[in-house]
TIRO-234099 format. One record per residue (C-alpha): residue in one letter; x, y, z negated. Coordinates in nm, 3 decimals, padded with zeros to 5 digits, m for minus. Example, Ala and Ser with C-alpha at 12.3 -4.5 7.8 and 13.67 -1.06 7.14 Angstrom:
+------+---------+---------+---------+
: rest :      xx :      yy :      zz :
+------+---------+---------+---------+
:    A :  01.230 : m00.450 : m00.780 :
:    S :  01.367 : m00.106 : m00.714 :
+------+---------+---------+---------+
***
This chain:
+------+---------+---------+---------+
: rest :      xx :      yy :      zz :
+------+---------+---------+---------+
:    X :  07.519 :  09.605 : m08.457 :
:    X :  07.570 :  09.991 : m08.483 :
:    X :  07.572 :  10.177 : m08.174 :
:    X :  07.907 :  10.378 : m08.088 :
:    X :  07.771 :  10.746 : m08.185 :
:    X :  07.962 :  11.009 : m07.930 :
:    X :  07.934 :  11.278 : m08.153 :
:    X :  08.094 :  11.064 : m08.439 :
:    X :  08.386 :  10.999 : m08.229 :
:    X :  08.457 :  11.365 : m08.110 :
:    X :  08.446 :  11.431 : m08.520 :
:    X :  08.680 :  11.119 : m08.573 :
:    X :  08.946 :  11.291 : m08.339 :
:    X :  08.981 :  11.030 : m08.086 :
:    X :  08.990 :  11.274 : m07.816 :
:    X :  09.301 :  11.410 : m07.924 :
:    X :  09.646 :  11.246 : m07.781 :
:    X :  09.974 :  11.336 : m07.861 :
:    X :  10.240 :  11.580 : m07.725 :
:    X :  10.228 :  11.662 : m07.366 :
:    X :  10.576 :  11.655 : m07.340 :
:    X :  10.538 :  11.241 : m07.466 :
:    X :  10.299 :  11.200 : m07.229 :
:    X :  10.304 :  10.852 : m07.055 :
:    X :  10.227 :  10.876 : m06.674 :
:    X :  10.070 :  10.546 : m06.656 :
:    X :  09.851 :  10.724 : m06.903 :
:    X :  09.719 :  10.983 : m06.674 :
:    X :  09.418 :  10.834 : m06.572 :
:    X :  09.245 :  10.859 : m06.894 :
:    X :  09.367 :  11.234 : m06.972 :
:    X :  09.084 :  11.453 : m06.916 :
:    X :  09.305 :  11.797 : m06.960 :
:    X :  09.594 :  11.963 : m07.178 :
:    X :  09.484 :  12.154 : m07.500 :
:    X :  09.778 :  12.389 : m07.689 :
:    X :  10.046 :  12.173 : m07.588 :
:    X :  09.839 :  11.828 : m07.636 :
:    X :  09.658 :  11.577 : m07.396 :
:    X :  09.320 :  11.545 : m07.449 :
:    X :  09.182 :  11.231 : m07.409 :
:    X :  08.866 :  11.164 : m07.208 :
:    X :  08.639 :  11.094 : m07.484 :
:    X :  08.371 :  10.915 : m07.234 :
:    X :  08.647 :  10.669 : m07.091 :
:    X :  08.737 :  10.573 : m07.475 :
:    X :  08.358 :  10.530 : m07.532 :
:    X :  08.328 :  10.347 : m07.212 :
:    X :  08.606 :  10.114 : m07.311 :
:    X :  08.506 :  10.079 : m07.684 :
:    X :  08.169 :  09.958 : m07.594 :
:    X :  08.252 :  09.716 : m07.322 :
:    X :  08.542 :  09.541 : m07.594 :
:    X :  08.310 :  09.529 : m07.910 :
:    X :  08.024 :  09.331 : m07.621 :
:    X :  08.345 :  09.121 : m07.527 :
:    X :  08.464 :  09.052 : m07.873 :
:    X :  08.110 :  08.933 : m08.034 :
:    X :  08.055 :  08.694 : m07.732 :
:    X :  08.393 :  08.562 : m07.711 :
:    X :  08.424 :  08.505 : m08.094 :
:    X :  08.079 :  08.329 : m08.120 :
:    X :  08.173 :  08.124 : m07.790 :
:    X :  08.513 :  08.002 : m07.920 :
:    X :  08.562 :  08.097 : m08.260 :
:    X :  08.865 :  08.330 : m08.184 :
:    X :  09.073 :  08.399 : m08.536 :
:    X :  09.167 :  08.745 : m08.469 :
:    X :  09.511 :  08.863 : m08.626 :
:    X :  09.514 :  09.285 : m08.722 :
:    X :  09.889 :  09.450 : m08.723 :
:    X :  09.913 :  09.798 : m08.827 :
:    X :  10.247 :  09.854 : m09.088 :
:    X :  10.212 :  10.269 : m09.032 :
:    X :  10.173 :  10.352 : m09.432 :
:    X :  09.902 :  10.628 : m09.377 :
:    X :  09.671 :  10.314 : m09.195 :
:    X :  09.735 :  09.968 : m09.420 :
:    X :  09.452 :  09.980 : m09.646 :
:    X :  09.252 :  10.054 : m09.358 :
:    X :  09.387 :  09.752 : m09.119 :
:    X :  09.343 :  09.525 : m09.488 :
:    X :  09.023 :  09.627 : m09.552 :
:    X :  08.879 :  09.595 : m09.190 :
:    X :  09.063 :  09.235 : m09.161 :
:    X :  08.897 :  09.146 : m09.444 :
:    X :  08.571 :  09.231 : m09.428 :
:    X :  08.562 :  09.097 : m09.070 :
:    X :  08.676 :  08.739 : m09.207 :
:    X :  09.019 :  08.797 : m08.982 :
:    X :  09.363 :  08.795 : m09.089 :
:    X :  09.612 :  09.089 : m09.108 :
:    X :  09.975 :  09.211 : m09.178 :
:    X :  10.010 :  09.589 : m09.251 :
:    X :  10.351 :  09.558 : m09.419 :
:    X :  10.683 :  09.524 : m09.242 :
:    X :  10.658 :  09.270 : m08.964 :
:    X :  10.950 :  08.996 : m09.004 :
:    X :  11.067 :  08.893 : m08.700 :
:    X :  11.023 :  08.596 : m08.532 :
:    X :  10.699 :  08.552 : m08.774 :
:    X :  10.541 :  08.453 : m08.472 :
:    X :  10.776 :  08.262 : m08.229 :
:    X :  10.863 :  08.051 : m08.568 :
:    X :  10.532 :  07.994 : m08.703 :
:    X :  10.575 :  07.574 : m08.733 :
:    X :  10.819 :  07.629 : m08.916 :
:    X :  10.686 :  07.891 : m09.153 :
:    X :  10.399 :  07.690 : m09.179 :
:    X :  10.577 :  07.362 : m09.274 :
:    X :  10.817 :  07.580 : m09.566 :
:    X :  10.726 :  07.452 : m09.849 :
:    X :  10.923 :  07.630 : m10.124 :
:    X :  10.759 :  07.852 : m10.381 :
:    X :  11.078 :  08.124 : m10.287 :
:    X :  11.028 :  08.095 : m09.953 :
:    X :  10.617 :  08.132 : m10.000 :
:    X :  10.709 :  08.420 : m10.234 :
:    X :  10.923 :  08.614 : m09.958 :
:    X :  10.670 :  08.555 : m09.710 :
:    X :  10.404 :  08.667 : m09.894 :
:    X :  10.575 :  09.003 : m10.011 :
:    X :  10.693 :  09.052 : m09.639 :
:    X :  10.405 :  08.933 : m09.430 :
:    X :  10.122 :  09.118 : m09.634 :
:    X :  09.731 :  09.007 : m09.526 :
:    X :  09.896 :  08.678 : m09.361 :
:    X :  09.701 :  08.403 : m09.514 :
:    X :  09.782 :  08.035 : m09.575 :
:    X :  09.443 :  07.929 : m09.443 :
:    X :  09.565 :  08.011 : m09.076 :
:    X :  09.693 :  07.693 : m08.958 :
:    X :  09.728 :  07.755 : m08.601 :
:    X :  09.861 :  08.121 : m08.403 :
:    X :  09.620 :  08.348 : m08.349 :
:    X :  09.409 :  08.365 : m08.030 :
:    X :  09.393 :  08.780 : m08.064 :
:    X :  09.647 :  09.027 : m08.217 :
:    X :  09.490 :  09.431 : m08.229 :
:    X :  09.785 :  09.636 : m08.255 :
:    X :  09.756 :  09.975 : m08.399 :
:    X :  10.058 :  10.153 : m08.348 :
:    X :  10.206 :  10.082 : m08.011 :
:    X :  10.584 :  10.207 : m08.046 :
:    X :  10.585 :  10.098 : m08.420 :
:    X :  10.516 :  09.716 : m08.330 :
:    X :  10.684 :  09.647 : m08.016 :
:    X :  10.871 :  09.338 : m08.231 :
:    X :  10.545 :  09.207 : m08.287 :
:    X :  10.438 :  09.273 : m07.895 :
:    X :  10.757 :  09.112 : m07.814 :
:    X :  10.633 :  08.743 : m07.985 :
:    X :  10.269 :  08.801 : m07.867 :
:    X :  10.395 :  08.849 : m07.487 :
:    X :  10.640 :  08.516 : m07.526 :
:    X :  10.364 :  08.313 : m07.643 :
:    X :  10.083 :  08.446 : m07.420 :
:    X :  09.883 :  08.582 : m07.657 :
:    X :  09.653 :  08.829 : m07.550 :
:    X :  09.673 :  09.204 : m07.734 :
:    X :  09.432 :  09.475 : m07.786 :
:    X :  09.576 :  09.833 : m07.873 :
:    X :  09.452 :  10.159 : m07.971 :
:    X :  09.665 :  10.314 : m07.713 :
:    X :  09.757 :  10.699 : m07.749 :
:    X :  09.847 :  10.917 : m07.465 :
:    X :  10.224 :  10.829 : m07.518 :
:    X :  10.148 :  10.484 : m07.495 :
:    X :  10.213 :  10.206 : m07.188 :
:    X :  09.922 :  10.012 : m07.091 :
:    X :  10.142 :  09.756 : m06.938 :
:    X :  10.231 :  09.609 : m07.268 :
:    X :  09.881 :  09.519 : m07.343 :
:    X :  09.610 :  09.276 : m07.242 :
:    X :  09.334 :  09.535 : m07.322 :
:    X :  09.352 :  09.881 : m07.462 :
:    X :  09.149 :  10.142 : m07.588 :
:    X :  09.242 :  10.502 : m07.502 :
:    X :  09.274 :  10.689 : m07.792 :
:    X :  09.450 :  10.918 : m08.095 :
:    X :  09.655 :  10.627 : m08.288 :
:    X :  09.789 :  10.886 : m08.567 :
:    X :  09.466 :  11.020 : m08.684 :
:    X :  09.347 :  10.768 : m08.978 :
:    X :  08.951 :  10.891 : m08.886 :
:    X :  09.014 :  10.789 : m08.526 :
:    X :  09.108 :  10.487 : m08.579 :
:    X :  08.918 :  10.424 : m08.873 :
:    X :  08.608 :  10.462 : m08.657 :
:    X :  08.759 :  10.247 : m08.350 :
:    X :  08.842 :  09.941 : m08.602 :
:    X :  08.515 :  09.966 : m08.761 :
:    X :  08.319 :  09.879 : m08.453 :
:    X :  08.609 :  09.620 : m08.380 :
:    X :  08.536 :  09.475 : m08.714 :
:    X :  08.167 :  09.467 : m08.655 :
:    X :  08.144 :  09.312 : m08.369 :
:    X :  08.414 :  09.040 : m08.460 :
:    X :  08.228 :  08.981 : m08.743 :
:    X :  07.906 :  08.940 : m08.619 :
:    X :  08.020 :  08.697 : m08.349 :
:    X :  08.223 :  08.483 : m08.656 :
:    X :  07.841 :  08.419 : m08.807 :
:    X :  07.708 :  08.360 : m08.433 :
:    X :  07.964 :  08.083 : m08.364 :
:    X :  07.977 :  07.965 : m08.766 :
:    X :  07.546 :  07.909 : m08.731 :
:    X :  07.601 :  07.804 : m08.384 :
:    X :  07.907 :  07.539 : m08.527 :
:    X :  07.693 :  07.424 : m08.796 :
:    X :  07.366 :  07.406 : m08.576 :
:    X :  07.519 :  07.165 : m08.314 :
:    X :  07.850 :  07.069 : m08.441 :
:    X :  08.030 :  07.129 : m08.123 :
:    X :  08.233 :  07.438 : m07.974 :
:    X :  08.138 :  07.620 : m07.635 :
:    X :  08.410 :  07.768 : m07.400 :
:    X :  08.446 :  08.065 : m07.187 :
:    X :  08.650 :  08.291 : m06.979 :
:    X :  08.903 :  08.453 : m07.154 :
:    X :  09.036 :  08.703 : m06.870 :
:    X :  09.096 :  09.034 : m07.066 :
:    X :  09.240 :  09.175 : m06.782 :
:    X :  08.883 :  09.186 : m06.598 :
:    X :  08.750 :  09.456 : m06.848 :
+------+---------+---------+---------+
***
């Protein structure tokens, strides 16, 4: 697994929040100082948290086989959220998000049409058939943007990661990462090492499935990291 490379994320821009004048004070802990009229992140504190969550993710995937679910619709960052989703064997949507996708999904599951397939498809982007149960993990990128699709994930209790800018509230996630959410290099290089480390833990619990035919569990408290 490739090890988180400070320098590379000071180049990536994940230092760099947003406005000061957006600045969320639940947010304040993680600001290291004010730059020009923008928070600065504390670089350390994202690195910190970043290394800690890619640990959590490859145990907790090859423990329980978590199918992780990647929403990002902000134009600039859906080939990105596709391409990471896919190459980490997870599922994604980085179209519109149709609500209700969620809170509904028996009965988009059960539809059966070829128009009603057709509209999902087009609508819910990355979403594949081959999910036949809600996902146990949803990474939101793009806090403000996806609050519909926070909404379903906090009715049905399941947990949330976020890249979380300085404008963002950590109260509407199970586990965030501190960091610039606009920048596609910042979080190009956070979902990378997301990526990796979900995908390495898919193999570890796909040998480990294979191996002894039989599923492990263990403790999924998010809030303890």
């Amino acid at each position: 697994m490739k090890q988180i490379n400070l320098k590379e994320m000071y180049n990536a821009g994940v230092h760099l929040g947003s406005s000061v004048k957006k600045l969320n004070p639940k947010m304040k802990p993680y600001i290291m100082c004010t730059h020009d009229g923008i928070a600065i992140i504390d670089i350390l504190k994202t690195y910190t948290r970043l290394f800690r969550i890619t640990l959590f993710l490859k145990k907790i995937i090859a423990n329980e086989g978590y199918q992780v679910l990647f929403v990002g619709t902000q134009r600039s960052i859906a080939p990105l959220i596709a391409e990471i989703a896919t190459k980490s064997s997870s599922y994604y949507i980085n179209e519109r998000w149709k609500g209700g996708f969620l809170t509904n999904f028996k009965t988009v599951k059960d539809s059966r049409s070829s128009r009603q397939q057709d509209s999902l498809e087009q609508n819910q982007s990355g979403f594949s058939n081959e999910l036949n149960s809600l996902p146990d993990l949803v990474i939101i990128v793009g806090q403000e943007k996806e609050l519909k699709a926070i909404k379903e994930c906090q009715k049905l209790n399941i947990p949330t990661l976020t890249i979380l800018d300085s404008d963002g509230d950590p109260d509407k996630t199970s586990l965030f990462i501190p960091a610039n959410d606009d920048s596609q290099s910042s979080v190009e290089f956070i979902l990378k090492h997301l990526g990796q480390s979900i995908l390495i833990g898919r193999l570890l619990y796909d040998k480990k499935k294979t191996k002894y035919g039989f599923q492990e569990t263990s403790t999924r408290d998010f809030r303890k990291l």
